[in-house]
Every structure is written in structure tokens, then in C-alpha cells.
C-alpha positions in Angstrom: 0.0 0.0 0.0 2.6 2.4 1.1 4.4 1.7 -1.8 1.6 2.5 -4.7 1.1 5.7 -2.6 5.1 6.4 -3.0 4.5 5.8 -6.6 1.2 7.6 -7.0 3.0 11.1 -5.1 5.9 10.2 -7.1 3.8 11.1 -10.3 3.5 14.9 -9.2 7.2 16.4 -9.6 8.4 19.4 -9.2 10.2 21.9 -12.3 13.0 19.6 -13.9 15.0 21.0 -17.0 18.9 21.0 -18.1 20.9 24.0 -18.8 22.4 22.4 -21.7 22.4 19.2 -23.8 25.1 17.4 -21.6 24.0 19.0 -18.6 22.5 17.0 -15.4 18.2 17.5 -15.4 18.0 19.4 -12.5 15.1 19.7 -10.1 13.3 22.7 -8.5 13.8 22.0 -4.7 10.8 24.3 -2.8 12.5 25.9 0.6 10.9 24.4 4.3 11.7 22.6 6.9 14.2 20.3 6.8 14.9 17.3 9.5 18.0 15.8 10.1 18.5 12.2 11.8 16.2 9.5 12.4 16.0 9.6 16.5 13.1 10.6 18.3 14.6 14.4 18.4 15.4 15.4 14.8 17.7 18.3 14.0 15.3 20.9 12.3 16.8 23.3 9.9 15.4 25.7 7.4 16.0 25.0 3.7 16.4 27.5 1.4 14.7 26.7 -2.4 17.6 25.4 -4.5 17.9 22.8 -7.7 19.1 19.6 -7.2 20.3 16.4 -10.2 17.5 14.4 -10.9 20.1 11.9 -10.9 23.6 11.2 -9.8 26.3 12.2 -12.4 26.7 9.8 -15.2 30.2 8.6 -17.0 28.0 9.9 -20.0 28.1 13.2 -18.0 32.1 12.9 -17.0 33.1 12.0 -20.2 31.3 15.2 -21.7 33.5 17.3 -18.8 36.5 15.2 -19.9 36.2 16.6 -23.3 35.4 20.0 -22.1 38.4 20.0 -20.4 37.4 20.5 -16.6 37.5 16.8 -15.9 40.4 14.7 -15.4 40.1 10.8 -17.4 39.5 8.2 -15.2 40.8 4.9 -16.5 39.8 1.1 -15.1 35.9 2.5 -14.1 34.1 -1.4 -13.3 31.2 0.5 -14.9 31.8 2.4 -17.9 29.2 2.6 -19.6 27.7 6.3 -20.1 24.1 5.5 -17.9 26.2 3.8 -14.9 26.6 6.1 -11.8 30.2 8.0 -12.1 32.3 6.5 -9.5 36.2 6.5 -8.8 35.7 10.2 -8.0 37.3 12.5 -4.9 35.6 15.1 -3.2 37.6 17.7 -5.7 37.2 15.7 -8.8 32.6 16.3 -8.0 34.0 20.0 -7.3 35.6 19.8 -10.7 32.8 18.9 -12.7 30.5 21.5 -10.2 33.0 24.3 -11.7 33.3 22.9 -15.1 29.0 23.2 -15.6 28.9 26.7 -13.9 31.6 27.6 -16.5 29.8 26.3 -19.1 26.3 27.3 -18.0 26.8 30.6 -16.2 25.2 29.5 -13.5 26.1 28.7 -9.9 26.7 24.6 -9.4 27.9 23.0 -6.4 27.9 19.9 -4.7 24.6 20.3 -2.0 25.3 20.4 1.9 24.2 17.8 4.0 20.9 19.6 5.0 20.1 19.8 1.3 20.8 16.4 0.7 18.6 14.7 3.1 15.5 17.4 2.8 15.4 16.3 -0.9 16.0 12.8 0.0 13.2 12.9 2.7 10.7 14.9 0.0 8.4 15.8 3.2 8.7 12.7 4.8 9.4 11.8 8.4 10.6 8.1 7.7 13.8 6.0 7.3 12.8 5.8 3.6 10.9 8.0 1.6 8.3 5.6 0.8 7.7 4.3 4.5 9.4 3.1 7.5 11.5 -0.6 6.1 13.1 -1.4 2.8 10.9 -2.8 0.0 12.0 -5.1 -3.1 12.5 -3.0 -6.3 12.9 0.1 -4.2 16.8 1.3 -4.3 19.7 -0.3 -4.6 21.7 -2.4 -2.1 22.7 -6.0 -0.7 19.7 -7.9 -1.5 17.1 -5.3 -2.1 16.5 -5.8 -5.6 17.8 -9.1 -6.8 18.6 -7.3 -10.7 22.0 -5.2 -9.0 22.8 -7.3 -5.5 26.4 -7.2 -6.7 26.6 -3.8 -8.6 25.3 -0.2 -9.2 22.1 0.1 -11.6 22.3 2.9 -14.2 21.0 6.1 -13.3 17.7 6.9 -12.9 16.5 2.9 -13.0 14.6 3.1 -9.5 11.2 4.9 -8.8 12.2 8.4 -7.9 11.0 9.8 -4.7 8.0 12.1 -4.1 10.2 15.1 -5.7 11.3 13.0 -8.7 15.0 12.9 -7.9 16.1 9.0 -8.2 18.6 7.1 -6.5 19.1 9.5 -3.3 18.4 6.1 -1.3 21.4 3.5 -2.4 22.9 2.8 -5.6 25.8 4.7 -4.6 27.4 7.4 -1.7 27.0 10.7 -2.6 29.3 13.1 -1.8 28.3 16.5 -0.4 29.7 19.9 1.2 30.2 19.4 4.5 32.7 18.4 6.6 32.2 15.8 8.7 31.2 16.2 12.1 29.6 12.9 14.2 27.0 14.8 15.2 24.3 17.2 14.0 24.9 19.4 17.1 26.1 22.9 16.9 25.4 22.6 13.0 23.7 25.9 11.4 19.7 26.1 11.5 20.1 27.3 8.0 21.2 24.5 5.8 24.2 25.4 5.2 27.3 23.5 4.9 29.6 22.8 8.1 32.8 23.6 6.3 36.1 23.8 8.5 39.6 25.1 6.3 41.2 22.2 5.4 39.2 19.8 7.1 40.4 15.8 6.1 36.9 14.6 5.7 33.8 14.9 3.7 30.4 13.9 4.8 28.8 11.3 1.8 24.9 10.4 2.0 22.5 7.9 1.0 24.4 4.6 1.1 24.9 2.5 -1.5 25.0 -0.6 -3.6 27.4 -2.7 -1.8 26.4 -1.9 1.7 23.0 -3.6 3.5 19.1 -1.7 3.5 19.9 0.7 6.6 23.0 1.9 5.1 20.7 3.5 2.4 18.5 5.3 5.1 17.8 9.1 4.0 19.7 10.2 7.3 22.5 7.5 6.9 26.2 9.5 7.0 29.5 8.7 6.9 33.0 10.5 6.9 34.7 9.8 4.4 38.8 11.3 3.7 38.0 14.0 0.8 41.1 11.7 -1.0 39.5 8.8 -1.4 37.7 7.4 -4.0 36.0 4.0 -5.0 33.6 1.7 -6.9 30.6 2.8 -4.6 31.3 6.6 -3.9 29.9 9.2 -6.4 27.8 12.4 -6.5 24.8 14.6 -7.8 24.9 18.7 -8.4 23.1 21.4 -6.9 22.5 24.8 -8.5 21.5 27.6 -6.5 
């Protein structure tokens, strides 16, 4: 039931378009209330309206900043094929492409802060998932979730998207954002914004992914991860102010 209702909201999305042909599809976030954590005392912050990737970055997507000459090449990907999920990436390399689009575009892109991240994830729900309270078959991707991608990442944009029709925000792969990483929402701003420190070692990344288990792929799940590393499960999506 919860699940045809997930789908049903799901059919209602917000503004979506792409500044340019090899340009992410980006979606019109509308500001609120955003809640952080799934304990029984949320962090509440205030969002402020911003775009977001319908999907995570593609190698379709890196390839094209590649060639435009703000990307570096990336060889050995396990998934190169231009709909799979652009992995392999450090926290600079996202910031890379982030500054190659706004160069390209005009306009202001960015990787999204924590808050951001999970507000869009949630779409206005209070749940573990956005679609209820448990994993469900054929709902994201990780360990034994859908039995199609139990050992890998599914191309972008495969799994229902979520009530503000971004996709994959819930497994599939970590997703890098702006914020340092802190273990605990304490102290953080009420205003969204990214916890940055100069030079700070780690990165927070969001959402889980393919290779870990159903409540690695939470909306609130977090991690710190070093800003140098990179790997088969670790990639990103783009905000625009």
C-alpha cells in the first residue's frame, strides 16, 4: 500500500530541466523545513529553495567534462558505460565537474550540503525511507534489495524516484556532499548550510549505497569519508543555486 502511494505522489514532480544538452536534469527544490537524523529528536533546519540532479552524475556526464576539459580521465571505471553512476571520484574531482557546468552554464553549481541532501532525500517525509518506514523489493539499490543489482550499481535513474522525482538519493551509490564531517548534527547551522572547517580531512557522503546492506541507504545514513578517497561505490549529484 505504502508503496503504490510512494508511486502515485511520485507522479506529481516538481520543475525539472537541463541547462544544456550534456547537462545534469535538475530539479526545482521548494524551501521548508528540513529534518536531520532519524532519532526521536530530529535536528530541524530551514532549507532554502535550490535545484538539485534528478540523478547522480553519469560517466556519460564525465566524459562530456572530460572533453570539455574540466574533468580529469579516469581509467579502469568497473562501470563504464555512459548511464552507470560515475564513480572513482574525490571530493575535488565532484568539485571539478560542479565548476566545469557553472563555467559552461553561467550558473552557480555545487555539490549540495548535508541539510540539502537529506531534505530532498526525505521529500516531506518523516521516515527511514521516503516511501515508508522498512526497505521494499525494487525500491533502491543495495545487498539484496532488488535481486537485478545485488552485486553492482544500476544505471541512473533505473529506481522509482522519490515524491520530488529525484532518483537514486536512497542507495545505488554514496554521494558526496559539502560538509565536513562532524559525528553529530549538534552545533550545526539552522540554516542549511554547509559545516565547512579550512582544510578539514573529511567529507560527509549520503544515502548509502549498492554494496552496503538496507539501513546503510536510510535518508539520514552519514558517513565521513577522507575527501582523498575514491572508489567503486562513492559518487555524487549537483546542486545549483
Amino acid at each position: 500500500m505504502m508503496r503504490w502511494l510512494f508511486l502515485l505522489l511520485a507522479l506529481t514532480f516538481p520543475a525539472r530541466a537541463a541547462d544544456c544538452p550534456d547537462c545534469p536534469e535538475m530539479v526545482a527544490i521548494p524551501s521548508g523545513l528540513g529534518r536531520l537524523g532519524d532519532d526521536a529528536a530530529p535536528f530541524t533546519v530551514r532549507v532554502a529553495a535550490f535545484a538539485l540532479a534528478r540523478t547522480e552524475t553519469s560517466v556519460g556526464q564525465w566524459k562530456a567534462c572530460v572533453a570539455g576539459g574540466g574533468c580529469a580521465a579516469k581509467a579502469g571505471l568497473r562501470w563504464p558505460e555512459d548511464a552507470m553512476p560515475m564513480t572513482n571520484v574525490t571530493f575535488a574531482d565532484a568539485q571539478a565537474f560542479a565548476a566545469w557546468l557553472s563555467r559552461r552554464t553561467g550558473q552557480h553549481y555545487r555539490l549540495p550540503s548535508e541539510a540539502e541532501w537529506e531534505y530532498a532525500a526525505r521529500a516531506s517525509s518523516q521516515s527511514m525511507f521516503p516511501w515508508g518506514g522498512s526497505m521494499e523489493e525494487g525500491m533502491a539499490v543495495c545487498q539484496h534489495c532488488d535481486p537485478r543489482f545485488d552485486r553492482r550499481p544500476a544505471p541512473v535513474g533505473t529506481m522509482a524516484a522519490n515524491a520530488w522525482g529525484l532518483a537514486d538519493m536512497n542507495g545505488n551509490v554514496w554521494e558526496w556532499t559539502s560538509d565536513c564531517w562532524f559525528p553529530s548534527h549538534q552545533d550545526r547551522p539552522r540554516d542549511a548550510i554547509a559545516r565547512i572547517e579550512p582544510g578539514c580531512p573529511k567529507r560527509t557522503v549520503k544515502g548509502g549505497s549498492w554494496y552496503y546492506v538496507p539501513y546503510q541507504s536510510r535518508s539520514a545514513s552519514r558517513v565521513g569519508e577522507d575527501a582523498r578517497a575514491f572508489g567503486y561505490d562513492i559518487g555524487f549529484r549537483v546542486a545549483r543555486d
